[in-house]
Steps between C-alpha positions, in 0.01 A plus 500: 500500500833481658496857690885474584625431137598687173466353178840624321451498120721262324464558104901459456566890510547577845756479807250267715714334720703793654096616553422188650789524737391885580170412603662215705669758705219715595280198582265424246494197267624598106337223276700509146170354255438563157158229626174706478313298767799572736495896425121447566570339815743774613475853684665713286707498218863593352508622111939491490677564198798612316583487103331647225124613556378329129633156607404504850157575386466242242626217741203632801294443240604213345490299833167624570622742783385794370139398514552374876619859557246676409245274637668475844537894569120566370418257808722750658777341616776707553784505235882632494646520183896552539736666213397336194184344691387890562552613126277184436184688682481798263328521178787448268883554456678651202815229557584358177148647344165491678388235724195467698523498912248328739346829484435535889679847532448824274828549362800415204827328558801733270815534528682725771788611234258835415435579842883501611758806436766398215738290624283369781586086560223243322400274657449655835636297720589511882320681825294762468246689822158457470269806484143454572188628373188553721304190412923320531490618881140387543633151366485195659795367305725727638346545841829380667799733338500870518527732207839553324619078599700394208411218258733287212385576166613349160296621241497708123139516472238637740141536546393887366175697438400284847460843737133329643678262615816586612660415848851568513732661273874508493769740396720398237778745344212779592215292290211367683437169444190239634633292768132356630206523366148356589148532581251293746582135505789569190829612599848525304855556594792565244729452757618145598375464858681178515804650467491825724587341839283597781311790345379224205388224782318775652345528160411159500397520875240786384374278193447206689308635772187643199 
C-alpha cells in the first residue's frame, strides 16, 4: 500500500484535477484512477462528483467502481465522498425518480426547494459557516478548523433523514441543511473542499492524516 497516496475516483463525473492539485498543496500525493488494482494499492480514497445523482450512479457502476467501493471501505479504508460523491453514500436519492446509493450512510438525497422559505435562491450556491455536531467536533476530518469556518457549496439536493450521522450543518435562508456527514472509516462533505481556500486544504490536511 502506498501510505502517502489517495486514490481520486475518476468515473467522468467529478472535478479531479483541481482535487489533485489540492492535495498537492497540503503534501500528499492525489492519484486520479478509475484502475481497481491502483485504488487497492492506495491509502485512502476520493468519491468526487457533480451532475445528476441517476447518471453518476449508473456510470460507478458501469465501470465497475461501485463494487471497488464497497469492497475497499469494508477493508476499512477510509473514504471522502465530496458533493455529488457524498449523496452517492446514502441509500437512495429521489433526483429524477429513485435511485439506489452505495448504501454506506443511513439517509435520502431530496431536494432543498421544501426546506427553504419562498423565494429562497436554488441551487444554493456560495459560502456558508459550518456548525458542528458532537460526533463533527470529535472528527478527525475536521480536526484542523474551528467551528463556524466557512465552506463553498453548490448544490439543490442534500442528504436528509441522516441525523445518526450528521457532522456539520449549515444555515441557509434559516433552513438547516447537511454539510458533512459520516461515520467510522466513511465520511462525506457537500461542500467543495477544493474550492474553500485554506479552511478546505485543512480539510484535506485532516483526511489525509486517517
Amino acid at each position: 500500500m502506498q501510505k502517502n497516496t489517495t486514490a481520486i475516483i475518476d468515473y467522468g463525473v467529478g472535478n479531479v484535477f483541481s482535487l489533485q492539485s489540492s492535495l498537492d498543496r497540503v503534501g500528499h500525493t492525489g492519484l486520479v484512477t478509475g484502475d481497481a488494482r491502483k485504488i487497492a494499492d492506495s491509502a485512502r480514497i476520493i468519491l468526487p462528483g457533480v451532475g445528476a445523482f441517476p447518471d453518476a450512479a449508473r456510470k460507478l457502476r458501469e465501470t465497475g467502481l461501485f463494487d471497488v467501493v464497497l469492497a475497499e471501505v469494508k477493508k476499512g479504508k477510509p473514504l471522502l465522498g465530496i458533493c455529488l460523491g457524498m449523496q452517492l453514500l446514502f441509500d437512495k436519492s429521489y433526483e429524477y425518480g429513485e435511485t439506489d446509493g452505495l448504501g454506506l450512510l443511513p439517509g435520502v438525497v431530496a431536494p432543498i426547494k421544501p426546506l427553504l422559505p419562498q423565494g429562497a435562491k436554488v441551487p444554493h450556491m456560495g459560502w456558508n459557516s459550518l456548525v458542528f455536531t458532537e460526533a463533527g467536533r470529535e472528527s478527525a476530518l475536521f480536526r484542523h478548523i474551528p467551528d463556524g469556518a466557512d465552506v463553498y457549496f453548490v448544490h439543490s439536493f442534500s442528504a436528509q433523514q441522516c441525523d445518526s450521522v450528521l457532522l456539520a450543518s449549515t444555515d441557509y435562508s434559516g433552513a438547516q441543511l447537511t454539510a458533512a456527514a459520516g461515520r467510522e472509516n466513511v465520511l462525506g462533505c457537500q461542500f467543495h473542499p477544493e474550492k474553500s481556500g485554506e479552511t478546505g486544504l485543512r480539510i484535506l490536511t485532516g483526511f489525509c492524516e486517517l
